[in-house]
C-alpha positions as CSV (number, residue, x, y, z in Angstrom):
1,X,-3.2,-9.4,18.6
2,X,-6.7,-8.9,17.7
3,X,-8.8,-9.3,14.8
4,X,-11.4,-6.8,14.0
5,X,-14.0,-5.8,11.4
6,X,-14.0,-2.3,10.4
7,X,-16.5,-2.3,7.4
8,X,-18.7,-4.8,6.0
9,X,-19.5,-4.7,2.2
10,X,-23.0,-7.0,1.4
11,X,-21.3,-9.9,2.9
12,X,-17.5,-8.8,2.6
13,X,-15.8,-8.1,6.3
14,X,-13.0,-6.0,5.8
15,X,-10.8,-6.3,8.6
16,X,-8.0,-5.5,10.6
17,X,-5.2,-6.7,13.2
18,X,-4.5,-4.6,16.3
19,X,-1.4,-4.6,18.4
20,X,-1.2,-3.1,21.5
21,X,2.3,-2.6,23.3
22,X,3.1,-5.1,26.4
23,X,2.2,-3.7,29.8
24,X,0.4,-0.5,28.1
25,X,0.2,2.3,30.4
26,X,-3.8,4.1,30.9
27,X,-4.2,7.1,28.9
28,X,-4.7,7.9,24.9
29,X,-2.7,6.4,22.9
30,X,-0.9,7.3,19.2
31,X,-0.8,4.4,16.3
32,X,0.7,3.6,13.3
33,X,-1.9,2.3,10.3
34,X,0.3,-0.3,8.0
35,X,-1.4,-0.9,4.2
36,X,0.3,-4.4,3.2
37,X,1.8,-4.5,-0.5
38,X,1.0,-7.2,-3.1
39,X,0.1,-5.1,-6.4
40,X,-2.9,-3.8,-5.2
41,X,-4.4,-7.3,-6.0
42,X,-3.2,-9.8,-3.3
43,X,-2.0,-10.1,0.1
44,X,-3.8,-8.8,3.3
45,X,-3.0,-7.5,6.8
46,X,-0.9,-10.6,8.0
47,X,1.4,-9.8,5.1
48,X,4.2,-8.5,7.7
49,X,7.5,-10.2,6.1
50,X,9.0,-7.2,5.6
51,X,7.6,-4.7,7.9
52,X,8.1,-7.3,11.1
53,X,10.8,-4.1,12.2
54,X,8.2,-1.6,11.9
55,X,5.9,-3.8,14.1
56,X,7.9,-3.9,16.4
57,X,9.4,-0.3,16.6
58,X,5.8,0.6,17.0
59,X,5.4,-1.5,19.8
60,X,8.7,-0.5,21.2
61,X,7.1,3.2,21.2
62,X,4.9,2.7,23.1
63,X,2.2,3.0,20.1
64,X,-0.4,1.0,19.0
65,X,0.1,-1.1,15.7
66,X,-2.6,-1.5,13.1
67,X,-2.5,-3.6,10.0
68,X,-5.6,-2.8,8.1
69,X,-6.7,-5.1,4.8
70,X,-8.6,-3.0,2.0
71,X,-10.7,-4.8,-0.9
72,X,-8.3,-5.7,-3.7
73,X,-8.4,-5.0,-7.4
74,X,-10.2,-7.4,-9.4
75,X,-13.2,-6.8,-9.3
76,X,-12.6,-4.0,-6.9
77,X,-11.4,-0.4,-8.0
78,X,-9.4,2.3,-6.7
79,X,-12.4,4.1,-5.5
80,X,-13.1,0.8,-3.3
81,X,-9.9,1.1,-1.6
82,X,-10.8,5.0,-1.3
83,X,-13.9,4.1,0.3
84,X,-12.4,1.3,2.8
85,X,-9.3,4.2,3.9
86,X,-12.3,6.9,4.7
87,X,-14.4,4.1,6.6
88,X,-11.0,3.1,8.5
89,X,-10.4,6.2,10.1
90,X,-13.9,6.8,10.8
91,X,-14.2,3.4,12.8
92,X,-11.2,4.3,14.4
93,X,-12.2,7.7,15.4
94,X,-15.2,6.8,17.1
95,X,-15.4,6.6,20.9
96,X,-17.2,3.3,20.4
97,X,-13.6,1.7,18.8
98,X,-11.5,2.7,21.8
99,X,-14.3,1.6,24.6
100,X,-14.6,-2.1,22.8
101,X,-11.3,-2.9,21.7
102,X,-9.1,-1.1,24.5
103,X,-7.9,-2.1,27.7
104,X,-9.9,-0.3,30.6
105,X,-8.4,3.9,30.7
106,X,-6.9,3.1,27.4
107,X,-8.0,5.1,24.7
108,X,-7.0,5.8,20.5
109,X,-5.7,9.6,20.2
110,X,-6.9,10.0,16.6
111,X,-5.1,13.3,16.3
112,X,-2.1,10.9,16.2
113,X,-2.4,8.7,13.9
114,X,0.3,8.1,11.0
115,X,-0.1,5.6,8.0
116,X,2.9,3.4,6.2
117,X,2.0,1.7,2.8
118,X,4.0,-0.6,1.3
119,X,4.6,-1.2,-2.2
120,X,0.9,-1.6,-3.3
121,X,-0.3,-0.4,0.3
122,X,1.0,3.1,-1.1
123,X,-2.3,3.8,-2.8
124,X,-4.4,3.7,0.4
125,X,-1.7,5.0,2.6
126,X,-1.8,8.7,-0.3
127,X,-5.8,8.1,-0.2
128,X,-5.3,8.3,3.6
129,X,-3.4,11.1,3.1
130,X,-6.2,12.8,1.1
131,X,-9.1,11.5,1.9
132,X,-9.2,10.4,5.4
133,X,-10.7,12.3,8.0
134,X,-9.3,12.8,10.7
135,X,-6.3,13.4,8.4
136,X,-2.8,11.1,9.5
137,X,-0.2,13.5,10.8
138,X,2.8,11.6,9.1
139,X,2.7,9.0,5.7
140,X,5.1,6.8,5.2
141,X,5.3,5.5,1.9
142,X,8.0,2.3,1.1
143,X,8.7,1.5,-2.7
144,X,4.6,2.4,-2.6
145,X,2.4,2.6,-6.1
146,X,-0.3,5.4,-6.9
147,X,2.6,8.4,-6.9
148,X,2.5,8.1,-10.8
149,X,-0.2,6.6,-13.2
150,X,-0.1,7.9,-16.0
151,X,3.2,7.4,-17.2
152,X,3.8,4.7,-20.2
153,X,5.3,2.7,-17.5
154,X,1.9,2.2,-17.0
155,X,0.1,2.1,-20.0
156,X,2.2,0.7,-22.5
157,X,2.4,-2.8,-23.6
158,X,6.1,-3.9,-23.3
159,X,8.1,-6.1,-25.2
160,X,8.5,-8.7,-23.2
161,X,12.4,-9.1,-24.1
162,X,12.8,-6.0,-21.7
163,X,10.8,-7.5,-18.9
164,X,12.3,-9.0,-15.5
165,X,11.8,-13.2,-16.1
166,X,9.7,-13.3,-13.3
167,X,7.2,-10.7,-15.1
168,X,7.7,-12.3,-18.2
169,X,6.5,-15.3,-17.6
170,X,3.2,-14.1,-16.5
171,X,0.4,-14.8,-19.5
172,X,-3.2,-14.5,-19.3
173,X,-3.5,-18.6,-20.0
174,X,-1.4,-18.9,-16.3
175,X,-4.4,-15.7,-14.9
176,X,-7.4,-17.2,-16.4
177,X,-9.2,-18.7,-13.3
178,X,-8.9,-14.6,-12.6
179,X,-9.6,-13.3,-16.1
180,X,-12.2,-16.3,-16.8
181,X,-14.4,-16.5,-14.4
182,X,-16.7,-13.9,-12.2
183,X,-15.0,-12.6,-9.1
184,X,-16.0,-11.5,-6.0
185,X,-14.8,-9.0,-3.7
186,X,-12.2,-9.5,-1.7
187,X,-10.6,-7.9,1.1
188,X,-7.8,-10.5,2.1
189,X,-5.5,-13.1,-0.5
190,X,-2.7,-14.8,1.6
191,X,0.9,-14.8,0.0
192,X,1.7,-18.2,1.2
193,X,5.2,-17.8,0.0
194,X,5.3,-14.7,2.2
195,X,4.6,-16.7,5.0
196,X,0.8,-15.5,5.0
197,X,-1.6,-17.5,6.8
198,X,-4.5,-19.2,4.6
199,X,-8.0,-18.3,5.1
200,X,-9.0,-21.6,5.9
201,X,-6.7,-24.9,6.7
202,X,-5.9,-26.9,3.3
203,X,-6.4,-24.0,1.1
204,X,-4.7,-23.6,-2.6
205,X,-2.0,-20.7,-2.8
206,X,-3.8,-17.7,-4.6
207,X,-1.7,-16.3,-8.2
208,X,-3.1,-12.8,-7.4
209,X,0.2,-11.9,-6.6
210,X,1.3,-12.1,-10.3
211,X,-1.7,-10.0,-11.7
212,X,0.1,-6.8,-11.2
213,X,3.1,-8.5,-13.3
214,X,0.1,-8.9,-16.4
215,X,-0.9,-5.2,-15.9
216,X,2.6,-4.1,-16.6
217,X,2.9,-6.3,-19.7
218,X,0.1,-5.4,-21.2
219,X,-0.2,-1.6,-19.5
220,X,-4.1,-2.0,-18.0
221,X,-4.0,-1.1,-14.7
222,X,-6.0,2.0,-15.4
223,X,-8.4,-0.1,-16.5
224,X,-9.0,-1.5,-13.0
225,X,-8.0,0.6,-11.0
226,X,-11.2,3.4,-12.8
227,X,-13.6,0.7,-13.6
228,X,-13.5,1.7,-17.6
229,X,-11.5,0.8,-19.9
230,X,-9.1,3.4,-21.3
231,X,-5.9,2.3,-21.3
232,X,-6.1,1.5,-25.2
233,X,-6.9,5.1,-25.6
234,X,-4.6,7.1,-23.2
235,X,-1.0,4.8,-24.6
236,X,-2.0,6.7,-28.1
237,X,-1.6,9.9,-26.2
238,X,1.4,12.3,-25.1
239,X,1.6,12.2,-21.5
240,X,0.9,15.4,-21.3
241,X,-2.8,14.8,-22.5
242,X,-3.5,11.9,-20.8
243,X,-5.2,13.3,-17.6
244,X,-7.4,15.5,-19.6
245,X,-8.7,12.6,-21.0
246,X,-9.9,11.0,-18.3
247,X,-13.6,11.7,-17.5
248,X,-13.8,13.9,-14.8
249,X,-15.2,11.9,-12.7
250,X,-12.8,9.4,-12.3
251,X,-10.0,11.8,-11.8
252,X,-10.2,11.4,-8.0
253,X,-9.0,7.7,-8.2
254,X,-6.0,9.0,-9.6
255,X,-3.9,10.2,-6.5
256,X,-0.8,11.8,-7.8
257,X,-3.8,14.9,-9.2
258,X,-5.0,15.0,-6.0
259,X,-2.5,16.3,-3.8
260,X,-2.7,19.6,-1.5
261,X,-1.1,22.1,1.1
262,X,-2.8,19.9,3.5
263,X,-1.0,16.1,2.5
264,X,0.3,15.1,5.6
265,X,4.1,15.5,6.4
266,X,5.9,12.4,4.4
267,X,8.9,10.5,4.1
268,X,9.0,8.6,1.0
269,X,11.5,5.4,0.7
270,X,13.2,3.8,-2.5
271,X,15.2,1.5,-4.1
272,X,17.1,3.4,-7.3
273,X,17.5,0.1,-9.2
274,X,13.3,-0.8,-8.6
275,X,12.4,-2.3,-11.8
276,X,8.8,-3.3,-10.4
277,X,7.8,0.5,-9.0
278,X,9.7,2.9,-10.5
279,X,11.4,5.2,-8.6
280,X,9.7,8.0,-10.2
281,X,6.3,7.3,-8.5
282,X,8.3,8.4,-5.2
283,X,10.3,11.7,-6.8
284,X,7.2,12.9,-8.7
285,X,5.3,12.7,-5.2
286,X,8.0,14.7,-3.3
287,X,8.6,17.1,-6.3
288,X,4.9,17.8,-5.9
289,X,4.9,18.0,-2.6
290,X,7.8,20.2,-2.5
291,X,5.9,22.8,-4.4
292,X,2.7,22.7,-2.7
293,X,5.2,23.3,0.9
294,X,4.5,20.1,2.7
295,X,7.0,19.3,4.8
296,X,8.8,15.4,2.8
297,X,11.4,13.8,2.9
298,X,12.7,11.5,-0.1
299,X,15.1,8.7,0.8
300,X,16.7,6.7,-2.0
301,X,18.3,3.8,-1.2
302,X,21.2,3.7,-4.0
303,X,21.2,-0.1,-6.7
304,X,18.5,-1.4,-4.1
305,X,15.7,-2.7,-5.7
306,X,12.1,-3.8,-5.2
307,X,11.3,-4.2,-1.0
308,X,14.8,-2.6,-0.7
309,X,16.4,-5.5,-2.2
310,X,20.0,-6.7,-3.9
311,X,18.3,-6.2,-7.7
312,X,19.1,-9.5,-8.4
313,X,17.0,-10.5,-5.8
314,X,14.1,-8.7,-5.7
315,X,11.6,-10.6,-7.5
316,X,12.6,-14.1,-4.8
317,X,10.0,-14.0,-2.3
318,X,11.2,-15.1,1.1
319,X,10.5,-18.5,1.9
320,X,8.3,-18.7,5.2
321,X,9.3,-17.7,8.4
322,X,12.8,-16.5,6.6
323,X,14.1,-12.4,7.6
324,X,13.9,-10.8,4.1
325,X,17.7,-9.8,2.8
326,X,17.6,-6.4,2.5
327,X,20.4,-4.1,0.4
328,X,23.1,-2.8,2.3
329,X,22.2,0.3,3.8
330,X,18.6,-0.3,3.8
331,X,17.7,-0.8,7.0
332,X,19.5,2.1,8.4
333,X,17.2,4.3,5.6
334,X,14.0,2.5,6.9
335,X,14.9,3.7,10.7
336,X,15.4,7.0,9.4
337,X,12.1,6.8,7.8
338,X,10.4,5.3,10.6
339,X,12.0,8.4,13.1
340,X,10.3,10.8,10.9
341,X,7.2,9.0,11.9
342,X,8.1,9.2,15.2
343,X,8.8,13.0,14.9
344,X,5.9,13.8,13.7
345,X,3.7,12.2,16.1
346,X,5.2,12.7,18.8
347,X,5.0,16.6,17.8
């Protein structure tokens, strides 16, 4: 494994991690682009807990593996993490990528290239599917955010009586070294109780991870994730006039308006009983999708719920080094997932 910068931001390096399969054979080479999940506001490229199988089914494939970080909400927006997807696949397009980072005769085939986003990572992973050029041939998208924005899901503020206790829990007082005090971009936040590895040795476990619990209490993501404060304004609205709302030029941060003939072929994966992402975000993409003619697949993975877990145990991360416990049934969807992939690239 390698680490590599991809983009530099003033002094932000936003990186990535590059696997290559043992014993790889000369000649060009297909990969697999993985966006790590954490709310759009933690976690980083070494954020592999639950995607350790897809690593390795890469691998096993004879494809190259990249985990890719992206600079995270607060204070970054969505059209940050646009701009990091676009600057991705450029790096990874150029000759230059393949002649410094590849073994000798091996080279990147950037007309096969697929992208996976997880949870979170599903809002790059659509941007790459938009955005990107050269355009992924297959997205995969697990349990992934940005299919659905708008929604009061979103925007409301909840009573917190109807809330999971892990979300809850979560005030402002517990976020206010985030709320509190300036931040700085950032392109990586370990989830130590993922097993992530710190940035530096003796470092203090980030709470990042429980800023996207705050945002669905008190319904500001938008906020955020646009750089203006709207949410206040778009809750008082019908759904149905909620986009319209929006200035204009904000509307391409907001994926699920985006979408085209030309979105990549995609498999989308989901856990019915997801009380974090809402299965919705995955059935409104694939509805759209379906209508535009892209080529999708939706996979629901029936009382699973967040990361394809028993619901009861979806808000307990694993403790490090532990194999997440997956719903039964799950694993067989995420190989059927993964074979579309596969399918696609191989093509």
């Amino acid at each position: 494994m390698e680490t590599i910068t991809y983009s530099r931001v003033d002094d932000l390096e936003v990186q990535l991690d590059l696997y290559l399969p043992p014993d790889v054979p000369q000649g060009p080479k297909g990969a697999i682009i993985f966006f790590h999940g954490g709310g759009m506001a933690a976690g980083g490229r070494k954020t592999l807990s639950y995607q350790a199988w897809l690593r390795d089914s890469t691998l096993d494939n004879n494809l190259i593996f990249i985990s890719a970080d992206y600079r995270l909400l607060l204070p970054s927006t969505g059209f940050d993490i646009i701009e990091d997807v676009k600057s991705l696949f450029t790096f990874l397009a150029s000759s230059e990528f393949s002649a410094k980072n590849l073994p000798s005769g091996v080279t990147l085939d950037h007309t096969r290239l697929a992208v996976v986003g997880e949870s979170g990572g599903g809002y790059p992973a659509r941007a790459a599917g938009i955005y990107a050029s050269p355009k992924p041939k297959a997205v995969m998208l697990q349990y992934g955010m940005g299919g659905q924005f708008l929604n009061d899901y979103w925007v409301s503020v909840k009573d917190p009586e109807h809330l999971a206790p892990a979300v809850k829990a979560v005030t402002r007082e517990s976020l206010a070294n985030l709320f509190d005090h300036p931040q700085y971009p950032i392109s990586y936040d370990p989830i130590a109780l993922m097993g992530d590895e710190p940035l530096y040795p003796g470092q203090e476990p980030s709470n990042r991870v429980m800023v996207i619990g705050y945002w669905i209490k008190t319904g500001e993501i938008l906020d955020q994730l646009l750089g203006e404060k709207l949410s206040d304004s778009l809750r008082r609205l019908p759904y149905e006039e909620r986009l319209k709302a929006i200035p204009e030029n904000l509307h391409p941060a907001i994926l699920q308006c985006q979408l085209k003939a030309d979105f990549p072929p995609t498999v989308l994966v989901h856990g019915t009983a997801d009380t974090l992402i809402l299965d919705e975000e995955s059935k409104l993409t694939s509805e759209t999708l379906t209508q535009l003619g892209v080529k999708v697949e939706l996979l629901l993975v029936e009382g699973a719920g967040h990361s394809l877990k028993d619901p009861e145990e979806q808000y307990v991360l694993p403790k490090p080094g532990e194999k997440p416990k997956l719903a039964d049934g799950a694993q067989e969807v995420l190989d059927k997932a993964f074979a579309f992939v596969l399918g696609e690239l191989q093509g």
